[in-house]
N, C-alpha and C positions, 0 to 999 in steps of 0.2 A: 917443444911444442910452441907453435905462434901464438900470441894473444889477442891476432885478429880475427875477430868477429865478422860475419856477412850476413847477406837478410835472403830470403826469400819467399815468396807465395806459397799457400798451399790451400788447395791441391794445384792452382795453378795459375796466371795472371789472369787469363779469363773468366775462373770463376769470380774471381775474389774480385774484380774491382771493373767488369765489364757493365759496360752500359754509364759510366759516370762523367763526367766533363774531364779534359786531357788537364787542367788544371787542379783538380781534386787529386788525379792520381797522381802528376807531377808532385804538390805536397805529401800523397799515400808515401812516397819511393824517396820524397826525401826526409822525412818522418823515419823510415826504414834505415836512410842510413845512417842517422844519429843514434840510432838505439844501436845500431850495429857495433858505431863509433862507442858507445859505454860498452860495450862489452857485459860482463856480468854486473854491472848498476843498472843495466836496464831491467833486471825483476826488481826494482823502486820505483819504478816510470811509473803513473797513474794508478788503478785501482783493479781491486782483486786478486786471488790467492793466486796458483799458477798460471791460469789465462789470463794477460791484463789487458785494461782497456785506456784508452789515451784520446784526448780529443786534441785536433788536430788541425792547422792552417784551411780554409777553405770550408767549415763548418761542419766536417769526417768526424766519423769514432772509427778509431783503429783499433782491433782485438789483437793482440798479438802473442807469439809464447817464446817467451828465451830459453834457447835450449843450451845450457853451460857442457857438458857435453861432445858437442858437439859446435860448438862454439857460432851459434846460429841464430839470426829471430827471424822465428816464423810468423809470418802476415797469413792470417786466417780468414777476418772478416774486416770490410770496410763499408758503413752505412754515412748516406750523407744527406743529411736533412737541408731540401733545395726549397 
């Protein structure tokens, strides 16, 4: 079994991060792939039990959820205080 990790949206890139500046989501997606790149140290990344939350380049909270499993971080919610 690989130990590589990948991210993706859910339920899908336009729910989660539609309507925001191409520079916000540029940071959402590279934000995504550094938690990717930890692999299972990303449920350390920022705060809270299973859903965590991360603040993020470009003034984002990113909610995200590491799925070890299935060796995945899910991108849930992105809010960005403009």
């Amino acid at each position: 079994m690989s130990d590589t990790w990948t991210w993706e949206y859910d339920p899908d890139r336009a729910h989660v991060v539609a309507g925001l500046p191409v520079p916000v989501i540029a940071a959402v997606e590279h934000a995504a792939g550094q938690l990717a790149a930890l692999g299972r140290d990303a449920r350390e990344v920022g705060t809270g039990s299973r859903l965590r939350v991360v603040d993020i380049d470009g003034g984002a909270m990113l909610w995200f959820l590491p799925v070890e499993s299935r060796q995945l971080i899910v991108i849930v919610r992105v809010v960005w205080a403009n």
